[in-house]
Steps between C-alpha positions, in 0.01 A plus 500: 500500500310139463321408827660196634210325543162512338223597729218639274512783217362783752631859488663530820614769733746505759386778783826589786548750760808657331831380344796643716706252501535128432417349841262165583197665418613648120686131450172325532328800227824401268379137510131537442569731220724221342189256569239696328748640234526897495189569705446919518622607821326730709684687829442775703881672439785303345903548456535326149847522510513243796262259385597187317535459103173236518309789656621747320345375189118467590340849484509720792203722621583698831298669725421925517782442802743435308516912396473591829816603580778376709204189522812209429638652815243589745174275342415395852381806576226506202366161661144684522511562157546117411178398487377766223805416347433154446138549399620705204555224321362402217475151444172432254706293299628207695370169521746421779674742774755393705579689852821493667422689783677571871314830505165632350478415104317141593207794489511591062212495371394213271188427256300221625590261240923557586618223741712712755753253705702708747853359613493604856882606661300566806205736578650825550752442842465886584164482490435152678704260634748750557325801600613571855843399397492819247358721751769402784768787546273774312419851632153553635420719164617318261349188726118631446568553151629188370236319724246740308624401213519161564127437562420627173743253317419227674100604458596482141735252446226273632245592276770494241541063638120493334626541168714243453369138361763289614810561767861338468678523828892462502521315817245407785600721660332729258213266420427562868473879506298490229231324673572690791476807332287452126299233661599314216641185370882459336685275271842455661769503200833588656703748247809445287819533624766463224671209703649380135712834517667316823790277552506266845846613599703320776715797596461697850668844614512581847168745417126473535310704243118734539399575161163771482380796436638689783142653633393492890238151454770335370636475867896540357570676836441187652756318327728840547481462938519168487869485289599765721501370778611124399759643272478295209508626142209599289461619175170726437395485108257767426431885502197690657395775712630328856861474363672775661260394857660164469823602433575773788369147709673246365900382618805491288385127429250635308528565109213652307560401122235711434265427113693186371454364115311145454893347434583694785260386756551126336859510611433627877222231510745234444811600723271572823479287745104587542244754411331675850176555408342768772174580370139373509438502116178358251741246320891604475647462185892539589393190789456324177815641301690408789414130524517454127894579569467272784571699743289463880252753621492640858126656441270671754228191531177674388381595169596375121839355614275232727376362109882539403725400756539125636639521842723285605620418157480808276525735778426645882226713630507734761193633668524811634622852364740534734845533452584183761240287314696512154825512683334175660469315181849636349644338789320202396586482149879559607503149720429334160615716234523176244168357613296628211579343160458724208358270234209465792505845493494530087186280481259666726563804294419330197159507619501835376622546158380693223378216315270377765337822545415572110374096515254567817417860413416402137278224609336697757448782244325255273250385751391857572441585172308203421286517861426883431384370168290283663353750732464799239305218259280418806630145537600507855804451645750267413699294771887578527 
């Protein structure tokens, strides 16, 4: 594998919480690794089976976890074994370590002369932003113990912050925790979202589509009470713990297509009428995916999908989680079904294509090699 751009001749390393699957956060790994071409790869558990053929070539080091067993199914519960787990690693030999990091492996340790640049997902959401959502609907004992817990990683994970030389942020959003959070500065560069694998399609079926990870932050129930009681039909795209909870809810309007292929979820992107998008999330890839098709978005109006969405002429918002709010703006978007025009639609995704994020990242990757230079040969700092 030949990077596809030249940065400089550093050995590199590529540091992620673990390779389960090939979701946003393992899409933006399989870019950087095609960047710096066939960095090592460094994760605290890993399914090689399910990653992709550009990531399955780079060397793979997994963490003491990884033997642990049943860990692929119930790692969650070894989250206060993370942090020794990432500081087992030994990287002495990089001159450059990149982080992709929604969890706890921003905190690797690093000689001083390795430039560390961590591409922030978000500052853990369990731990922070989201930490009373987590705790909502848990038993008293299992309430004190995750909140024990929680101090501890959050104690560490912001120690861990101090480690890093430079932070990428996938949205502002996520820029914004950081400082909240780190007390520290971001680099906003949004992350790839294969809109070249998309056609803008003119079609619509008489559905609206949720595609996600079917987990409780996700907010699918949401969408779920809201189709039953307006009656319209919705197709749900995704697996996860919460299926059989959404579907003793849901009507018979409701149709859970459960894990769908890439050509798969490509076709129900372009025969829906829109994608619902329920949740409060850090960015929002399929927001993206579904635009690229050309397709509207009826999005809850905080979070990533404020960076993504255009209202008015790419999509709506609504603005409460309520089922009546996104009933609200369904309502809406059926007075004008034709308003939005889908080559609108097409070119606000193109913001976000592959090839602009390996042109940005590369450039910004550049820079912070040659300012930590600078700094390491006591030259000062240079000016972005």
């Amino acid at each position: 594998m030949e990077p596809r751009v030249e940065i400089v001749k550093e050995k590199s390393a590529l540091v992620h919480h673990w390779f389960l699957d090939m979701t946003g956060g393992e899409r933006v790994c399989e870019e950087v690794a095609e960047l710096l071409g066939q960095p090592d790869i460094y994760c605290l558990l890993a399914d090689q089976g399910k990653m992709s053929p550009v990531l399955q070539e780079c060397r793979i080091t997994t963490s003491f976890i990884q033997k642990i067993p049943l860990a692929r199914q119930w790692y969650r519960y070894y989250a206060w074994l993370f942090p020794l787990a990432v500081e087992s690693f030994d990287l002495r030999e990089y001159d450059l370590v990149i982080s992709s990091d929604a969890n706890l492996v921003k905190g690797v340790v690093t000689r001083p002369e390795t430039c560390h640049i961590c591409y922030c997902h978000s500052p853990m959401r369990y731990a922070w932003s989201h930490y009373q959502d987590y705790l909502h609907g848990m038993g008293r004992g299992k309430k004190i113990i995750t909140a024990l817990l929680m101090h501890y990683l959050r104690s560490w994970d912001y120690g861990a912050a101090a480690r890093v030389d430079y932070f990428i942020a996938n949205s502002r959003v996520v820029r914004d925790r950081i400082r909240k959070y780190y007390r520290r500065d971001a680099k906003v560069i949004y992350p790839p979202c294969g809109v070249e694998r998309f056609q803008v399609s003119d079609r619509s079926d008489d559905y609206y589509l949720c595609v996600s990870r079917l987990v409780g932050y996700k907010r699918i129930d949401l969408a779920v009470r809201a189709f039953k009681e307006n009656g319209q039909r919705l197709v749900v795209a995704g697996a996860g713990p919460e299926m059989q909870r959404l579907k003793s809810m849901a009507g018979k309007n409701i149709e859970f297509a459960g894990w769908v292929s890439d050509r798969e979820l490509a076709l129900l992107y372009a025969d829906c009428k829109a994608l619902v998008f329920p949740g409060e999330e850090d960015f929002g890839i399929v927001v993206v995916e579904a635009q690229a098709t050309g397709k509207p978005v009826i999005a809850y109006g905080r979070g990533g999908a404020l960076e993504t969405v255009l209202p008015g002429r790419t999509g709506l918002f609504f603005y409460e989680k309520t089922p009546a709010a996104l009933n609200e703006a369904i309502e809406r978007f059926e007075r004008k079904p034709d308003f939005f025009d889908p080559q609108v639609i097409r070119r606000n995704a193109n913001r976000f294509s592959r090839e602009r994020f390996a042109d940005e990242l590369a450039q910004y990757i550049q820079w912070c090699l040659e300012d930590h230079s600078a700094r390491s040969g006591g030259q000062g700092e240079l000016m972005p």
